[in-house]
Legacy VTK file of the C-alpha trace (Angstrom):
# vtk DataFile Version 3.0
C-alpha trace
ASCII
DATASET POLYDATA
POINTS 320 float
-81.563 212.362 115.874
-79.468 214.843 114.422
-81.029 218.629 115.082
-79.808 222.281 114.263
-77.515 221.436 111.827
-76.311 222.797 108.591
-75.197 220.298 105.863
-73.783 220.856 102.539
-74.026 218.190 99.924
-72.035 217.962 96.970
-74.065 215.293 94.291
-77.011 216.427 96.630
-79.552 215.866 93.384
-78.877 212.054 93.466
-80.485 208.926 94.454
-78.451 208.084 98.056
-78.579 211.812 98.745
-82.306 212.407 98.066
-82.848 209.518 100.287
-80.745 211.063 103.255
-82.430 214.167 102.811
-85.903 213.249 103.341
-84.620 211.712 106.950
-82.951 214.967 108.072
-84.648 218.009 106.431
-87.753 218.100 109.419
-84.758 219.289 111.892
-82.199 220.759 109.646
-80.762 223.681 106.935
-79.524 221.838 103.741
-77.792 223.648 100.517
-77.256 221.444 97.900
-74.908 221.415 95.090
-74.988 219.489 92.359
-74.955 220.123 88.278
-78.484 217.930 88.404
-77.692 215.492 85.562
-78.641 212.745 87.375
-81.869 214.892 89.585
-83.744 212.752 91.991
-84.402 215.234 93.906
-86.882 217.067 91.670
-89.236 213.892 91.752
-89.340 214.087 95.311
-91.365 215.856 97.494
-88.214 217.853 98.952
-87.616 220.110 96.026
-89.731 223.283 97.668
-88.985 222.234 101.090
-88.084 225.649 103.377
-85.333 223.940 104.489
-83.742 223.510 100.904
-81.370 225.259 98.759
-80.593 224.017 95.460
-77.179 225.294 94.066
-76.752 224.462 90.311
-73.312 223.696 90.078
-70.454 221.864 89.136
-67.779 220.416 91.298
-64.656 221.293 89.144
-66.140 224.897 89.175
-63.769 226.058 92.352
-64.965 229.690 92.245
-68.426 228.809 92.501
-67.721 225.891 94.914
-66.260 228.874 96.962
-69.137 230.894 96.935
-71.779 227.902 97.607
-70.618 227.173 101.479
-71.939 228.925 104.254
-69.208 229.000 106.243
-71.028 227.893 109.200
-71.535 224.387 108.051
-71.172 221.724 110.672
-71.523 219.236 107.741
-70.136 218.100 104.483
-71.045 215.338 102.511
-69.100 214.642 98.950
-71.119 212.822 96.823
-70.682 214.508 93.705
-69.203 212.129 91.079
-69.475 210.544 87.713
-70.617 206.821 88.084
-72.148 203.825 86.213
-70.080 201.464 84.323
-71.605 202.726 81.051
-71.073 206.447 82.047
-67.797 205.867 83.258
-66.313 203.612 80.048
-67.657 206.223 77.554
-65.714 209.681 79.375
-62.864 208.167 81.449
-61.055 211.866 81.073
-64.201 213.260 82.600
-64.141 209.964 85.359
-60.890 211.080 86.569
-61.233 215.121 86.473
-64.618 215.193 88.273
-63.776 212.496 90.947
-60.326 213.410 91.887
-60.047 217.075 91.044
-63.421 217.946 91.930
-62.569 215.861 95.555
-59.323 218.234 96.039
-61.456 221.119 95.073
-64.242 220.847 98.061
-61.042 219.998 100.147
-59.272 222.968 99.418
-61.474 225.054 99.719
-62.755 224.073 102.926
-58.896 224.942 103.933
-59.236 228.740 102.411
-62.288 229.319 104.116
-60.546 228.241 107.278
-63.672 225.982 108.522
-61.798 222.677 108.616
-61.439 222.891 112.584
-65.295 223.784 113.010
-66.833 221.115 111.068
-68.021 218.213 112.690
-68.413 215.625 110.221
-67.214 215.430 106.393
-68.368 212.528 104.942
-66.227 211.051 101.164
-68.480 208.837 99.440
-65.709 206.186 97.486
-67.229 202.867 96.426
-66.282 199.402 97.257
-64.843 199.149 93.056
-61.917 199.695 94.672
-61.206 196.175 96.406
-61.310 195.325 92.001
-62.459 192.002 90.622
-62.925 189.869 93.436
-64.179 190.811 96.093
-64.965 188.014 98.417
-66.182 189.103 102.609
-63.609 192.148 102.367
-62.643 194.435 105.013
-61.410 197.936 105.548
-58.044 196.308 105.927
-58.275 194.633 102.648
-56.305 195.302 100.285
-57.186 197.530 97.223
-56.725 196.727 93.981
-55.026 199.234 91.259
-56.300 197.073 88.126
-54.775 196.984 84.717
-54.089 200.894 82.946
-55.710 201.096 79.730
-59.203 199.474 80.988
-61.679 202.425 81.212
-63.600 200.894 84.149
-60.933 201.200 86.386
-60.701 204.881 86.224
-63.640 204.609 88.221
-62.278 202.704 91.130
-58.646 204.212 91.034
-60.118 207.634 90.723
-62.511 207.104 93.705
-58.871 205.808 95.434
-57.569 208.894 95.027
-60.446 210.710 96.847
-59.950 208.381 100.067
-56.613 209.339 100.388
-56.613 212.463 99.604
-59.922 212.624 102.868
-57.939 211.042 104.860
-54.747 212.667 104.027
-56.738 216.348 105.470
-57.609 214.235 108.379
-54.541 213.678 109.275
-52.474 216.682 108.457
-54.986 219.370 108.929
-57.587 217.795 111.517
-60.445 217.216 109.133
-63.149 214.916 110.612
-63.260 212.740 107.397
-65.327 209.816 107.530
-64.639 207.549 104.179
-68.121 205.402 103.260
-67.480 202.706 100.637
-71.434 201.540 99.654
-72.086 198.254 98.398
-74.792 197.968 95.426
-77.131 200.159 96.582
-80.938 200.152 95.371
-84.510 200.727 95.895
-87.338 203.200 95.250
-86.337 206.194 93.252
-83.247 204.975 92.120
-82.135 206.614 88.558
-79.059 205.386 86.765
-77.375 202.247 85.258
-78.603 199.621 88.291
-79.070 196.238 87.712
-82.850 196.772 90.099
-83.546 199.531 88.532
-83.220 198.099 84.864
-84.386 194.777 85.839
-87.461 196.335 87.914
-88.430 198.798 85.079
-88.426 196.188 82.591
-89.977 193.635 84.092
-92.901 195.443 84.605
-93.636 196.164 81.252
-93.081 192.750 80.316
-90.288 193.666 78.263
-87.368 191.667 77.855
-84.555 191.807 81.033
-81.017 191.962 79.817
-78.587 190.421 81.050
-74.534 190.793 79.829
-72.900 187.851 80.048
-73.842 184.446 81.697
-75.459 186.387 84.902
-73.134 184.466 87.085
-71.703 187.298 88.673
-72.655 187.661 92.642
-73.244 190.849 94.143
-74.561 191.865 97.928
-77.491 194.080 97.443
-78.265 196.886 100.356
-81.614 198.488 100.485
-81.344 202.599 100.365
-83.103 202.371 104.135
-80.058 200.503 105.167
-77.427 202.716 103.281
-79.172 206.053 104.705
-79.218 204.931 108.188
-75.450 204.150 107.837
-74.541 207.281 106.997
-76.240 208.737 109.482
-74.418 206.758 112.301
-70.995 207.755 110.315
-72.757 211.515 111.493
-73.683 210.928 114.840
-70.834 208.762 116.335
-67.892 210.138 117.713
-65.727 207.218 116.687
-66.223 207.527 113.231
-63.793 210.638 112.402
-60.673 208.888 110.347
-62.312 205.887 109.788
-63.420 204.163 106.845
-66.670 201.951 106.455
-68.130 199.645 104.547
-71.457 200.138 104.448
-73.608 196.899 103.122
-75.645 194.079 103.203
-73.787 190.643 102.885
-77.206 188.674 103.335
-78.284 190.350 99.862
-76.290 188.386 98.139
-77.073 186.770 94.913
-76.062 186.351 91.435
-77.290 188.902 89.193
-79.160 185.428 86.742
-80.371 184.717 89.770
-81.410 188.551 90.689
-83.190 188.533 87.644
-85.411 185.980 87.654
-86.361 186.795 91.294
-87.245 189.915 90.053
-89.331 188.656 87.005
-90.918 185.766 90.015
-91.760 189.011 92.569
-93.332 191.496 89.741
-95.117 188.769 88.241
-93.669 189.589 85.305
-93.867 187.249 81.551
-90.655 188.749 80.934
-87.632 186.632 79.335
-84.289 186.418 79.705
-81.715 187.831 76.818
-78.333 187.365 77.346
-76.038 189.762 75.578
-72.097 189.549 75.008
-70.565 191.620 78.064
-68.529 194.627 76.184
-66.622 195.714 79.518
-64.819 194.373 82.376
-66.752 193.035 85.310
-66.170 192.739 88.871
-67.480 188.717 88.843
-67.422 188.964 92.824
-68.338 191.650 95.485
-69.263 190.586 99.256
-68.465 192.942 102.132
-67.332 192.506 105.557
-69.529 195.107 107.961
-68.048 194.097 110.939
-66.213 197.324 111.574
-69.518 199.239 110.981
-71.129 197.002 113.497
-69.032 197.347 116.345
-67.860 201.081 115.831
-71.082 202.538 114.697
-73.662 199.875 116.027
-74.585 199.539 112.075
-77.183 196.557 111.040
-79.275 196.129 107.831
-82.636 195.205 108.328
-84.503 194.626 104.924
-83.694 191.514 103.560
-83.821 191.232 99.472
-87.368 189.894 98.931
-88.926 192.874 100.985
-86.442 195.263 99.595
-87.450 194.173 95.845
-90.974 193.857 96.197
-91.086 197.795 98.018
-89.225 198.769 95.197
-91.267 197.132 92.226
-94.316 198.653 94.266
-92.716 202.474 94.170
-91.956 201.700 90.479
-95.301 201.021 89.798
-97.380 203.860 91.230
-94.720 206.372 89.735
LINES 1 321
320 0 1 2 3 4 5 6 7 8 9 10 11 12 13 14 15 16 17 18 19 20 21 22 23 24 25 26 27 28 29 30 31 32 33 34 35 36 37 38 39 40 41 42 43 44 45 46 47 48 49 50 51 52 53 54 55 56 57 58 59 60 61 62 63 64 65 66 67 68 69 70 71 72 73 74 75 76 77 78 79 80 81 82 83 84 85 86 87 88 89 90 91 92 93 94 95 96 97 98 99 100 101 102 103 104 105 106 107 108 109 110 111 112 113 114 115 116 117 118 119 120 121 122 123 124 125 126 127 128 129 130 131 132 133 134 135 136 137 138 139 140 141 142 143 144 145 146 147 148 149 150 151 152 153 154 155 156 157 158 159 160 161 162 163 164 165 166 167 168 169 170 171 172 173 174 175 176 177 178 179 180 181 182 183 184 185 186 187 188 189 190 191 192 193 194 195 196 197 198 199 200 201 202 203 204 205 206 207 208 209 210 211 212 213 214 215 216 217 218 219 220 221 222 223 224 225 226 227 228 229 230 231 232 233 234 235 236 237 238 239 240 241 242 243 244 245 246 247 248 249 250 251 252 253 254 255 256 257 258 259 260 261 262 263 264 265 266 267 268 269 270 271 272 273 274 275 276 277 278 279 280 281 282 283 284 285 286 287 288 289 290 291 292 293 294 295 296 297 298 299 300 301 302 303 304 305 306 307 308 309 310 311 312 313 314 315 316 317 318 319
């Protein structure tokens, strides 16, 4: 269990971070930064904790970035980013600026405070978009894919790309204990956003109709928020993680998102239909991860299988 400790988390607001939160605020000082336009954290029970301080800010903002970290931190995690297909296809400018600028920002200013050598853990949230269309049991040592310019998607992925090496690059020239964490479709109670759960499971009970673009046939791995938290954790706590990257995951949640939805619809009890809808963007058609690494470096297993993991969810979604 990780006790004493002072974190500061950039995109602190959000869904994954929220989620961390609540396991480590009992033992812990966090400061949170975030611009809160995506604020999970306000729906929680955490958002008067002692223990918390919110920081209303945005990461391109380097002056107030400056000012925001106590300088004895023994954590960083960067999670502050624009995401979601939609988000991301309507301000690609804004994709790029806030994910790669706003990464070099934190970075750089970790290196004028002169606190890179005392931290013990910074932690780069980048996404698995980056191994591109297909995506089928890769590893860390997969290749990435730098997918055609002039699609707006990919500004996502290639601006996330950016971030890693830019993490790892402090790791290596300045002695930055970067750990890299690429999540795979991430979801459960709480979630806000552009999620395939979250818009199936809102839908669905309401008995409204569950869109789908495309056919459905794409196949994702799903990984419950339990599973994702307690990976990032162990990227905290082990001393083999500094320089490494991770995929953090759940291959065994995998499923087609046709399929996704009608298990949904089956689970919720839900008279819901099916609509189909032309698919205006881009779409990664498949995404699988190999968490090998994270097993035998970290000791990293997911637990809640898909069914369990759904029906918790639809059950949160329900009484909120």
């Amino acid at each position: 269990m990780i006790k004493g400790k002072k974190f500061f988390i950039t995109g602190g607001a959000g869904f994954i971070a929220t989620n961390l939160i609540k396991q480590i605020i009992s033992h812990n000082k966090i400061t949170v930064y975030d611009n809160l336009s995506r604020n999970s954290l306000a729906r929680s029970e955490l958002w008067n904790h002692q223990n918390l301080n919110v920081i209303k800010g945005d990461i391109l903002d380097y002056e107030l970035l400056k000012k925001s970290i106590p300088e004895d931190t023994n954590i960083i995690i960067h999670m502050a980013a624009i995401a979601g297909v939609d988000t991301v296809i309507k301000n690609p400018v804004a994709t790029m600026k806030v994910n790669m600028i706003g990464t070099y920002n934190i970075l750089q200013v970790l290196s004028e405070l002169d606190i890179i050598s005392k931290l013990e853990r910074f932690i780069n949230f980048s996404t698995s978009e980056v191994f591109g269309i297909n995506a089928f049991r890769v590893s860390e040592l997969s290749s990435t894919n730098l997918e055609p310019v002039g699609e707006a998607r990919w500004t996502y992925s290639i601006s996330k790309l950016c971030g890693e090496h830019l993490a790892y690059s402090f790791h290596k020239q300045y002695g930055l204990a970067s750990t890299i964490i690429r999540p795979f479709n991430v979801y459960g109670p709480g979630q806000v956003g552009e999620g395939a759960i979250h818009h199936f499971i809102t839908r669905a009970i309401k008995n409204e109709p569950v869109i789908i673009h495309g056919d459905g046939d794409q196949i994702r791995s799903w990984c419950y928020i339990d599973d994702m938290v307690k990976g990032i954790i162990l990227c905290m706590e082990n001393n083999r993680a500094p320089g490494e990257i991770f995929n953090i995951g759940n291959p065994k949640g995998t499923i087609t998102i046709l399929n996704l939805a009608e298990k949904i619809i089956q689970i919720a009890g839900s008279s819901s239909e099916i609509v189909h809808v032309p698919k205006p963007y881009i779409d990664v058609e498949l995404r699988i991860p190999n968490i090998e690494k994270a097993k035998r470096l970290l000791g990293f297993e997911p637990e809640i299988e898909l069914n369990e993991g759904i029906e918790r969810t639809i059950k949160w979604y329900r009484e909120n």
